[in-house]
C-alpha positions as a Markdown table, in Angstrom:
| # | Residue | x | y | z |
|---|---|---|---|---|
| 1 | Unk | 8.9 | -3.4 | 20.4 |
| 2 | Unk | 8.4 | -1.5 | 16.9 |
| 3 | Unk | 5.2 | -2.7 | 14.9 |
| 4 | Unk | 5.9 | -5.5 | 12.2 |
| 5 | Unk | 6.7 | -3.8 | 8.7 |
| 6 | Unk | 4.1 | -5.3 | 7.1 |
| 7 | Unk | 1.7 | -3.1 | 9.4 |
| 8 | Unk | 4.1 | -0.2 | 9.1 |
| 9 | Unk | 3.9 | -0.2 | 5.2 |
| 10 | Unk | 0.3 | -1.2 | 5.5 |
| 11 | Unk | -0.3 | 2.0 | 7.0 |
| 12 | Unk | 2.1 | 4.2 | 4.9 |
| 13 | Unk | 0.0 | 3.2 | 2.2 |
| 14 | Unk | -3.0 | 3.7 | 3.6 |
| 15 | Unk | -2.5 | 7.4 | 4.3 |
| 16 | Unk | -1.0 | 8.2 | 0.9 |
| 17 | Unk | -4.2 | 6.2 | -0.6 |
| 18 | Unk | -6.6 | 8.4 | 2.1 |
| 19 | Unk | -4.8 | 11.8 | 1.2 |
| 20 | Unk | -5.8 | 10.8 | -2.4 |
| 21 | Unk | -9.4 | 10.6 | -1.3 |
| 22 | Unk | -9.7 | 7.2 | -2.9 |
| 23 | Unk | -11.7 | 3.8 | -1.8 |
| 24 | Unk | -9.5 | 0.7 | -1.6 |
| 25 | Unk | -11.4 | -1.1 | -4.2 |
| 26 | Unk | -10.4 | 2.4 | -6.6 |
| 27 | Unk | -7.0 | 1.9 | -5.1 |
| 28 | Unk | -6.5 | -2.0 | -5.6 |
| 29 | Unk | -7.8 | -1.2 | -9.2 |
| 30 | Unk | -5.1 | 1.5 | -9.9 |
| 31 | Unk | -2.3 | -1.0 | -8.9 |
| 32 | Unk | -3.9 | -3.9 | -10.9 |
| 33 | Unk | -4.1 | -5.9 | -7.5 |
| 34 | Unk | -7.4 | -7.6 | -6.3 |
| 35 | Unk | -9.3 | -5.6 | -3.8 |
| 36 | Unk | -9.4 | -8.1 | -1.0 |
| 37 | Unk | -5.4 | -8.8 | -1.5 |
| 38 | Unk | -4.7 | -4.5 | -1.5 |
| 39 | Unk | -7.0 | -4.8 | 1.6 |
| 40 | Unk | -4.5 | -7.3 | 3.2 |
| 41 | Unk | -1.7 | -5.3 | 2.6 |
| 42 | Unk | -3.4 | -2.6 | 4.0 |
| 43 | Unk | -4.0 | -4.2 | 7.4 |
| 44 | Unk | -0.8 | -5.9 | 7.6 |
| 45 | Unk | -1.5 | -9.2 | 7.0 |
| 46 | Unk | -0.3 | -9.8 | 3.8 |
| 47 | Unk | 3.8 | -10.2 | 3.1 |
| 48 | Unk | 4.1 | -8.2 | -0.2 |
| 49 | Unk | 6.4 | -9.3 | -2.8 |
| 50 | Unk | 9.2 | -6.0 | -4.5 |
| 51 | Unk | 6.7 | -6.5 | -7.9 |
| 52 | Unk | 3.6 | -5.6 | -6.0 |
| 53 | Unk | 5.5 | -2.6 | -3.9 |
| 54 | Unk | 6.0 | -1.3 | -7.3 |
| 55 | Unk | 2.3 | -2.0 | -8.3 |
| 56 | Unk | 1.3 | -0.3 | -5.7 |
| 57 | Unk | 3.9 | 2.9 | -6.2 |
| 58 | Unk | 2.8 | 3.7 | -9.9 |
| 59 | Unk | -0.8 | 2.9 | -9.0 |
| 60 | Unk | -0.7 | 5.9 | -6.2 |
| 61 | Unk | 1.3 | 7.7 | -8.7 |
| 62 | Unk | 4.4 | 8.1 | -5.9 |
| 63 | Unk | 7.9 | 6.8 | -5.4 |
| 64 | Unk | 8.8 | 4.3 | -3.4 |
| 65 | Unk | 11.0 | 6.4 | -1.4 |
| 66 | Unk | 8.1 | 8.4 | -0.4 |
| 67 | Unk | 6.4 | 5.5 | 0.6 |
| 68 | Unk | 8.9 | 4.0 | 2.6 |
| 69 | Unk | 10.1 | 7.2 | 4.5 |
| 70 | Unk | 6.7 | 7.1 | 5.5 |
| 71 | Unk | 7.3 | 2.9 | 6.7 |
């Protein structure tokens, strides 16, 4: 059974964000999202509105295309 897609994005974003060698509280900052919530998303537990997948897109200065071939 595939992993839920919020774990799968979780972890998308979580390597862009570590291949920018950046903490989640400098991430969370970046996308104007509150550290514990960008730490939710991280780990899967949080369902993500479209308006924070953009957040989240300009703050790790990418596209959402790259983020989600990566999903």
């Amino acid at each position: 059974m595939p992993l839920d897609i919020r774990v799968r994005f979780g972890r998308a974003i979580r390597r862009i964000r570590e291949e920018q060698g950046i903490t989640q509280e400098e991430a969370a900052e970046r996308c104007s999202l509150h550290r514990t919530y960008y730490s939710g998303i991280e780990r899967g537990i949080r369902n993500v509105s479209l308006v924070n997948v953009e957040k989240i897109a300009k703050g790790l200065k990418t596209i959402l295309p790259k983020i989600f071939e990566r999903v």
